[in-house]
TORDO-575791 format. One record per atom (N, C-alpha, C): atom name; y, x, z. Coordinates in steps of 0.001 Angstrom, whole numbers. Atoms other than C-alpha are relative to their C-alpha. Layout:
   name         v         u         w
     CA         Y         X         Z
...
//
This chain:
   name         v         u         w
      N      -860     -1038       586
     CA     64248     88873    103644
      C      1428      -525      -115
      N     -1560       555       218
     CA     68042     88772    103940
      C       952      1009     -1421
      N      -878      -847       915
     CA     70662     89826    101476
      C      1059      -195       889
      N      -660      -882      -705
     CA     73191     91970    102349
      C       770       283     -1170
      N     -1123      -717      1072
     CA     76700     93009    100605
      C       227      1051       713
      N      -494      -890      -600
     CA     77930     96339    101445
      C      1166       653      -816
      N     -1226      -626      1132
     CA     81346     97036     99375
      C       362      1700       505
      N      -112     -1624      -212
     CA     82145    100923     99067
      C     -1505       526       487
      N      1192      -510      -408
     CA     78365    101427     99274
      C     -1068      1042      -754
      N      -100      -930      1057
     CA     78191    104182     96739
      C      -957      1655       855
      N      -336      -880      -493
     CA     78780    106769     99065
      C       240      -115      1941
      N      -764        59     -1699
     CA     79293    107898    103106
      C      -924     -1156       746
      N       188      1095     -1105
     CA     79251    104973    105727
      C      -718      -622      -610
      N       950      1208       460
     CA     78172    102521    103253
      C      -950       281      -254
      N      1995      -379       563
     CA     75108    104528    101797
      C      -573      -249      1180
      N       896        67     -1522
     CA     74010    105066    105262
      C      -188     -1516       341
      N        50      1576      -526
     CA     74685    101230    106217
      C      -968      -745     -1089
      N      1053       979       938
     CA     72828     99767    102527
      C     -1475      1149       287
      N      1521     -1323      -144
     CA     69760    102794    103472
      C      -302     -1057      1429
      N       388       723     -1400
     CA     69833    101086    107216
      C      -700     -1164      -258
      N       699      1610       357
     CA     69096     97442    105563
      C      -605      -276      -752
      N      1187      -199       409
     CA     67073     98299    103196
      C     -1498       422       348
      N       889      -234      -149
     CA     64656     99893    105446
      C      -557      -954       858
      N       862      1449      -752
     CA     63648     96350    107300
      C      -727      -609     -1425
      N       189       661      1295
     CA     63269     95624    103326
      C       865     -1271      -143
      N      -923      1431       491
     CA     66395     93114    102824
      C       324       452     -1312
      N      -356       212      1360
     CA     67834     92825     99367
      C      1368       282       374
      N     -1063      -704      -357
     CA     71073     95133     99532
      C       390       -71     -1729
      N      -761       117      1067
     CA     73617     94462     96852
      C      1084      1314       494
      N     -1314     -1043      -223
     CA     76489     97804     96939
      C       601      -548     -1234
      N     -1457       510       710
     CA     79951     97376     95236
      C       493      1795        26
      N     -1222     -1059      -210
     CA     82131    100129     94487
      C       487       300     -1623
      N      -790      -207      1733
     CA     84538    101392     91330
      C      -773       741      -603
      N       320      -827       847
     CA     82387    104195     90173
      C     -1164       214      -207
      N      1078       390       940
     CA     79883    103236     87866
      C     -1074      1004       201
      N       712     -1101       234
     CA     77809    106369     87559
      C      -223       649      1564
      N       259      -265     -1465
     CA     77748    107183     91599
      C      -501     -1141       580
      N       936      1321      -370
     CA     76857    103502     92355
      C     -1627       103      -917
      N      1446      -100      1050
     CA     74067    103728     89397
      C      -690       571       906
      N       737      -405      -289
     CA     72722    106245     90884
      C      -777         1      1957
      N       598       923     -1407
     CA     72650    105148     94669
      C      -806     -1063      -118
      N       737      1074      -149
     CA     71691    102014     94042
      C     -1624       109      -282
      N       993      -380       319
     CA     68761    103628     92137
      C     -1426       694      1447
      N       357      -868     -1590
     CA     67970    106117     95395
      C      -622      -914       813
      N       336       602     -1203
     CA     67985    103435     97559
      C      -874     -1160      -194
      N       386      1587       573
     CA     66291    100246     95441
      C      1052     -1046       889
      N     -1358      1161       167
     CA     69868     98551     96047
      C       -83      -475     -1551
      N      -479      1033      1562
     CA     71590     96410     92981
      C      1378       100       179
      N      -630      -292       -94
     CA     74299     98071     92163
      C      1294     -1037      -763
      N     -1474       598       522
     CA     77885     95895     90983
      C      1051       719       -28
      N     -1558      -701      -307
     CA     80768     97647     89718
      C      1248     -1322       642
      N     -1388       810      -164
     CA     83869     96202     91488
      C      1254       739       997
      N     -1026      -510      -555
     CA     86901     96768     92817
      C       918     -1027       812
      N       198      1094     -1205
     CA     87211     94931     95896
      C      1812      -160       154
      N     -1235       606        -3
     CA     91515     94782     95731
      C       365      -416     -1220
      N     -1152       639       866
     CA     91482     93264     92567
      C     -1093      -998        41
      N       659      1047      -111
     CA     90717     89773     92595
      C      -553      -654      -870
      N       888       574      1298
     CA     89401     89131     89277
      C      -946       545        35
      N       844      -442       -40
     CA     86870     91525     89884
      C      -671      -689      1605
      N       659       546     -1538
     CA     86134     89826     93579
      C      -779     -1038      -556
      N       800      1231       594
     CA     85551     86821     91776
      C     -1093       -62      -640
      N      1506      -536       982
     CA     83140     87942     88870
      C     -1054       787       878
      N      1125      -116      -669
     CA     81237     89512     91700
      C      -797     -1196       410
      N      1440      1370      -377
     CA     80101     86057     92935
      C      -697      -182     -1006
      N       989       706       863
     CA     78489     85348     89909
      C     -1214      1000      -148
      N       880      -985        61
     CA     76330     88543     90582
      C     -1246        -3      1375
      N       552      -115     -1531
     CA     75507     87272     94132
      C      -669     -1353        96
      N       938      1770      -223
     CA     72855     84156     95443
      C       756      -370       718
      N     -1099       747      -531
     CA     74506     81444     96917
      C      -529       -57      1487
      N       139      -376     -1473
     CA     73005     82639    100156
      C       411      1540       350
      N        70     -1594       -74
     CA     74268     85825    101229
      C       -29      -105      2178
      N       134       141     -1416
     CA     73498     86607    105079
      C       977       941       982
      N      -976      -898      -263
     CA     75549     89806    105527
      C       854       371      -745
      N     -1118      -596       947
     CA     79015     91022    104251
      C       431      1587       699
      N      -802      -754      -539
     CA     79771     94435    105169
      C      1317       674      -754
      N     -1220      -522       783
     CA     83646     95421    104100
      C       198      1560       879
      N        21     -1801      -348
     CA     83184     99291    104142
      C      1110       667     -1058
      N      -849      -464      1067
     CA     85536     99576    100850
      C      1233       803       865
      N     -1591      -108      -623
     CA     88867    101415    101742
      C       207      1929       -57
      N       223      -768       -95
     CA     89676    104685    103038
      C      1539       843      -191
      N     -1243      -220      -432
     CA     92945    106826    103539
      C       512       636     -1503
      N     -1065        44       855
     CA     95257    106622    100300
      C      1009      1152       -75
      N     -1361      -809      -167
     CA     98089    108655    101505
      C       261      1027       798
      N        94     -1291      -731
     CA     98094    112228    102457
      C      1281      1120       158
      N     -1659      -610       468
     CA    101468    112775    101465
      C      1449      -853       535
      N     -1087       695      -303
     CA    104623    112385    103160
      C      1608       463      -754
      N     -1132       -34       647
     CA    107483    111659    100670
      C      1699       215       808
      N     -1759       220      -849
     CA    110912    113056    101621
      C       982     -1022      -620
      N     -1197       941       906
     CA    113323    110259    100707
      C       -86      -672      -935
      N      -165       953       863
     CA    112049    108830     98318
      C      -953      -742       127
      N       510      1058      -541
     CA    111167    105480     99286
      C      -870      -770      -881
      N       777       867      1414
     CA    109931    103787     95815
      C     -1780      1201       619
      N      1124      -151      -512
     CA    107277    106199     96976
      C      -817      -183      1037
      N       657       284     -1450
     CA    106618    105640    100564
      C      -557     -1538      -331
      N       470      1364       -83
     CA    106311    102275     99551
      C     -1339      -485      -855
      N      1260       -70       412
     CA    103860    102885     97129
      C     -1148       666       741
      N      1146         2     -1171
     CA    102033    104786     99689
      C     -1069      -891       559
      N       401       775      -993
     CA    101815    102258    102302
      C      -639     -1159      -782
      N       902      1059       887
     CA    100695     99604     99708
      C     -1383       160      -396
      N      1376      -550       313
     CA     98104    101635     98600
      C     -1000        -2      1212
      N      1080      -116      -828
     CA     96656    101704    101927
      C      -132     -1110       803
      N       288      1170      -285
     CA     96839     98306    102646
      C      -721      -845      -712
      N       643       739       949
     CA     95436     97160     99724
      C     -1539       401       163
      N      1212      -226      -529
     CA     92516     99470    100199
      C      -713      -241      1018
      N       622       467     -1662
     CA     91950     98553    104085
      C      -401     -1177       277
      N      -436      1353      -580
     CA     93044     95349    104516
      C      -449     -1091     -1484
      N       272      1148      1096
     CA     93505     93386    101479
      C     -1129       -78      -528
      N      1817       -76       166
     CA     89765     94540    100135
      C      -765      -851      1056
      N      1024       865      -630
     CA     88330     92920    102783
      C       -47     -1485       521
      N      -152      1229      -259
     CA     90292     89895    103192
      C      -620      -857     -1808
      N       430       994       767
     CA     89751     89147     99665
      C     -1385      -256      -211
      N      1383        -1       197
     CA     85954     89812     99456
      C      -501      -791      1396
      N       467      1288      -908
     CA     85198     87726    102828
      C       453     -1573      -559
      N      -450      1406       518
     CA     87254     84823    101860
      C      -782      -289     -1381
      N      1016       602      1235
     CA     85151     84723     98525
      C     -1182      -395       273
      N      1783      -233      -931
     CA     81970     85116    100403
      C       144     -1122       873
      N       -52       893     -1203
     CA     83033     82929    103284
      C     -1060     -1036       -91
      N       807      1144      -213
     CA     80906     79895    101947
      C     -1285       276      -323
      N      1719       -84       626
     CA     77635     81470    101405
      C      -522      1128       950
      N       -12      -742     -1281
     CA     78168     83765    104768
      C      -931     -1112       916
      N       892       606      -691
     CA     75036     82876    106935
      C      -315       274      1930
      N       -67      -599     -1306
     CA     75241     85263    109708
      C      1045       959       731
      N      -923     -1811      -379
     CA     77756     88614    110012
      C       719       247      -988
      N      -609      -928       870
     CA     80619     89954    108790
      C       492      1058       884
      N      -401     -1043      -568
     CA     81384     93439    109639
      C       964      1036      -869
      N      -978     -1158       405
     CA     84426     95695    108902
      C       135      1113       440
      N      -124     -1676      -119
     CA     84847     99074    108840
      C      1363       444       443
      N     -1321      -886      -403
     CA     88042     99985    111048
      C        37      1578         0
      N      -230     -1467      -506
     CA     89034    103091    112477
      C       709       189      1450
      N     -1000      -386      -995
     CA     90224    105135    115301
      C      1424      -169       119
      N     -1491      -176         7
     CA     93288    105338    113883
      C       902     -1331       110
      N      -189      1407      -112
     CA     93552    101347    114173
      C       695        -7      1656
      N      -502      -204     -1388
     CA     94190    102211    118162
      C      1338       766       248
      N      -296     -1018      -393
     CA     96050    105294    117890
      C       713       848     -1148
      N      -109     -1074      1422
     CA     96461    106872    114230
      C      1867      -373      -428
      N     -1111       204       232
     CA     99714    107445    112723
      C       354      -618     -1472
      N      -104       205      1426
     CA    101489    106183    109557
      C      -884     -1393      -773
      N       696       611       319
     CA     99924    103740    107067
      C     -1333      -950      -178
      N      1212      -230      -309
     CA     96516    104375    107579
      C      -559      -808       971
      N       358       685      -706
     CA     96468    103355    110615
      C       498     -1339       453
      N      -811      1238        97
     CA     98751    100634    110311
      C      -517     -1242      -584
      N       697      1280       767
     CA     96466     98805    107616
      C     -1485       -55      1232
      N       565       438      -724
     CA     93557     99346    109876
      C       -57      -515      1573
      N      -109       713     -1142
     CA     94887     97831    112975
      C       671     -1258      -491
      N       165       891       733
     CA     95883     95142    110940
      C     -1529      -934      -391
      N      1273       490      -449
     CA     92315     94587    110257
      C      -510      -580      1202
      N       783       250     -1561
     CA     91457     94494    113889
      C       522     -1700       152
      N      -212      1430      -166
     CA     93720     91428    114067
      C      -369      -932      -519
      N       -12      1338      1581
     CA     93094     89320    110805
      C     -1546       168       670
      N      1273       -90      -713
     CA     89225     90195    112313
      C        -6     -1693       744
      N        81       969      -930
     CA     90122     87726    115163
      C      -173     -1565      -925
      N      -341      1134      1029
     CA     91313     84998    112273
      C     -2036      -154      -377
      N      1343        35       694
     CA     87568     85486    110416
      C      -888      -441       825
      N      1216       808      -621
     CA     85428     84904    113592
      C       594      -939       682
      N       -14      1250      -545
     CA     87316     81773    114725
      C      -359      -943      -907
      N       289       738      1362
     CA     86873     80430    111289
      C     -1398       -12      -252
      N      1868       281       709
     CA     83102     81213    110902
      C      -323      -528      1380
      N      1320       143     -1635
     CA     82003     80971    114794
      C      -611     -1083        10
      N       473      1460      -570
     CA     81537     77148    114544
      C     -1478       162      -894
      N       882       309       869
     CA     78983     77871    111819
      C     -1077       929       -10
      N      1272      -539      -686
     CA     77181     80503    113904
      C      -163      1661      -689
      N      -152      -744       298
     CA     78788     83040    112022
      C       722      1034       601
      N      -474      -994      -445
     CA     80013     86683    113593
      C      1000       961      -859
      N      -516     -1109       684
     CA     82459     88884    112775
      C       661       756       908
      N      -666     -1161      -713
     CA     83543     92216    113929
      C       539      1173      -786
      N      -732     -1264       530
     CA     85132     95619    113556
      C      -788      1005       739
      N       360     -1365      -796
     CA     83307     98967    113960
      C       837      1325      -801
      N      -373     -1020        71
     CA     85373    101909    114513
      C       -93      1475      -161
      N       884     -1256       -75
     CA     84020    105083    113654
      C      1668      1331       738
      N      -734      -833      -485
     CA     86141    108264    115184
      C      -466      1119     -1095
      N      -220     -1112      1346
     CA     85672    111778    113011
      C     -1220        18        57
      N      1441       287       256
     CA     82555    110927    111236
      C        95      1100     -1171
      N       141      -841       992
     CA     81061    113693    108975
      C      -533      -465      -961
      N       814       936      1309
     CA     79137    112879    105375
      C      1083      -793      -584
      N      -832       527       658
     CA     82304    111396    104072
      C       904       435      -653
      N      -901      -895       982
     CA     84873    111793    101721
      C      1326      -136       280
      N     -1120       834      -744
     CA     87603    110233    104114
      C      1396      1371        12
      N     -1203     -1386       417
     CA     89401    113972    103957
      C       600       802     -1053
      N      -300      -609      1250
     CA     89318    114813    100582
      C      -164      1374        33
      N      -610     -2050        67
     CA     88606    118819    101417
      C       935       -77       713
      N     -1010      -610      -823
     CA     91509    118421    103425
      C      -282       696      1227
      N         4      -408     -1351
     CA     89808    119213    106715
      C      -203      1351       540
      N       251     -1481      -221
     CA     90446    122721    107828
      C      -825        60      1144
      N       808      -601      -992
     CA     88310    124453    110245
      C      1085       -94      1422
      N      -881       575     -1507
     CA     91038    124451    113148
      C      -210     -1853       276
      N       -39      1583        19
     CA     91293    120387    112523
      C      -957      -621       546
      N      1583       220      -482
     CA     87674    120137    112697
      C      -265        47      1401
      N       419      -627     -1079
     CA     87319    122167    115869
      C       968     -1403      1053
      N      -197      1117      -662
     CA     89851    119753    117113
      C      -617     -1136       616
      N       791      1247      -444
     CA     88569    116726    116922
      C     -1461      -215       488
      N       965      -497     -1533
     CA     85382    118158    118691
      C       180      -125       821
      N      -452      -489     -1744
     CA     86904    119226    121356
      C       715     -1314       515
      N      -461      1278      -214
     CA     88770    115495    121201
      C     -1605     -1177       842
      N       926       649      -210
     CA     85156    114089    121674
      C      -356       252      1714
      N       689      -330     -1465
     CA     83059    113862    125116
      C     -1452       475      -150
      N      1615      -408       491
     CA     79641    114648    123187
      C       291      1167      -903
      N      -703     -1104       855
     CA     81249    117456    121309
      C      -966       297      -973
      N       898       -43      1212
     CA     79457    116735    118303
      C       759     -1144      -647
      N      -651       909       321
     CA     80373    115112    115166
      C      -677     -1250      -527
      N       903      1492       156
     CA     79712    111145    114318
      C     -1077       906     -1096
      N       827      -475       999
     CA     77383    110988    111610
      C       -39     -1500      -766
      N       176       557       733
     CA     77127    108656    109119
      C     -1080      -993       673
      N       780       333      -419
     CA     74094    107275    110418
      C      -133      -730      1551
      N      -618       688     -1182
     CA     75660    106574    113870
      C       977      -974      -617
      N      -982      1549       221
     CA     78255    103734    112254
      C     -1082     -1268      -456
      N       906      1277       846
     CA     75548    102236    110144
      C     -1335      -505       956
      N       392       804     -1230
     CA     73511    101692    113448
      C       506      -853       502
      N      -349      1009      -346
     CA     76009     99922    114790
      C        58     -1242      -866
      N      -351       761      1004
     CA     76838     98163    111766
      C     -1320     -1362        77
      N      1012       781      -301
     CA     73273     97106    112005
      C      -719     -1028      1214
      N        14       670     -1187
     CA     73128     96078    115377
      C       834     -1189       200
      N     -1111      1331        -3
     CA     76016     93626    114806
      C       -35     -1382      -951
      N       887      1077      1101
     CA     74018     91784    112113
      C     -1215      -574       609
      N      1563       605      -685
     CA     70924     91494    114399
      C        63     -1464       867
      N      -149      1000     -1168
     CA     70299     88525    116746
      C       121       556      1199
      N      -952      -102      -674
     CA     70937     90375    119275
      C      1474      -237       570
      N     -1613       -91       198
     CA     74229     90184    118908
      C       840     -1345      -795
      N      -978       867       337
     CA     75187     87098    118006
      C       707      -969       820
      N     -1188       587      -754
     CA     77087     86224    120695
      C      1394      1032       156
      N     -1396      -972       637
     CA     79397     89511    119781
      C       538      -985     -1315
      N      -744       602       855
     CA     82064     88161    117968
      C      2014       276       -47
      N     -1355      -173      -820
     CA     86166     88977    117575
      C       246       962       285
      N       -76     -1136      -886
     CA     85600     92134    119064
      C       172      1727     -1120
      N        -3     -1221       917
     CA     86279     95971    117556
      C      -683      1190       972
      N       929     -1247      -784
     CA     83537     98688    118718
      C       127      1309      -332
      N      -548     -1579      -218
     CA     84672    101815    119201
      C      -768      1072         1
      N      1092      -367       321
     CA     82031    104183    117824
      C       115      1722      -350
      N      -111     -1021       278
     CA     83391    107787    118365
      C        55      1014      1062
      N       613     -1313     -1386
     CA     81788    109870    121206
      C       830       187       817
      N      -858       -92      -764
     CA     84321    109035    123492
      C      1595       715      -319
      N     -1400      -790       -50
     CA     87325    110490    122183
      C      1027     -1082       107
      N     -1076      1078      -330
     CA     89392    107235    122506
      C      -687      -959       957
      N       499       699     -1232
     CA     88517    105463    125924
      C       410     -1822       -49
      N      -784       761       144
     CA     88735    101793    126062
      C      -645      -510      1037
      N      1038       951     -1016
     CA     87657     98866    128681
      C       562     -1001      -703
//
């Protein structure tokens, strides 16, 4: 039996991803800020739920003391798009924006690996995005950021047989990544953006997710998998 972190595993990607590793029967720890939606996942799923709040580092820390000093998987699923609003002119805000969505993307997952790093046995996997290739603004600015600092994490673990990657999901449904924002034109869009003209699913990231933890795959490493029905082409 392995244990497994899955930060932001409350809800969305991560439920689906701590439901995926629980059903081999590993020991799935979820993270996330809100007490009473983790409770009750963790319950759902026989996870072990930890409140934390993966960009602040006093709370990164007091998570280790919640975790065995073996952990086998880290998945950094925390994050998620901050800023839906574009400030005219006033910059004290843009800047709070863009912070906000770096802190959630990026900085969440650098600080929760680097805590983890010495008790990381096999996989770490991050949760990019499309918009890491392609997306505009912040958003996608902190998660192509990820993609790089990625590279940093599996030269640093590889010697020790450890993996790390980035899976990209494209317009995955079951999430809360829109807030209600997504109108019905928008939607239809990014269909018609796809080549399977259907949308992800929750359940399609946390496959991969899972596949990148397996032995299979542990000569993937470095790499960001692009996990959205073809609507962004890569070689």
């Amino acid at each position: 039996m392995r244990t497994i972190v899955v930060t932001g595993g409350a809800t969305g990607i991560g439920r689906a991803t701590a439901e995926r590793f629980r059903a081999d029967g590993d020991e799935v720890v979820i993270t996330g800020r809100r007490a009473d939606v983790l409770e009750k996942t963790a319950a759902d799923l026989g996870a072990r739920g930890v409140v934390c709040d993966a960009t602040d580092p006093a709370q990164v820390e007091r998570l280790l003391d919640e975790l065995p000093e073996r952990v086998d998987v880290l998945v950094n699923n925390a994050g998620g798009n901050t800023d839906f609003g574009r400030p005219d002119g006033d910059l004290a805000q843009l800047k709070a924006n863009w912070l906000a969505n770096l802190e959630a993307n990026l900085i969440s997952a650098v600080l929760t690996t680097t805590a983890l790093a010495p008790r990381l046995t096999t996989a770490v996997v991050h949760l990019g995005s499309i918009a890491g290739s392609r997306g505009p603004g912040s958003y996608g600015a902190s998660k192509a950021g990820l993609a790089m600092w990625n590279a940093d994490v599996a030269a640093e673990l590889g010697p020790r047989g450890v993996t790390s990657n980035v899976v990209a999901p494209g317009f995955t449904a079951e999430t809360e990544f829109f807030q209600g924002r997504l109108t019905d034109e928008r939607r239809q869009a990014l269909l018609q953006a796809t080549l399977t003209k259907r949308e992800g699913q929750a359940g399609d990231i946390a496959g991969t997710i899972h596949f990148l933890a397996s032995p299979a795959a542990r000569h993937i490493t470095a790499q960001v998998l692009h996990v959205n029905g073809g609507a962004l082409l890569t070689r």
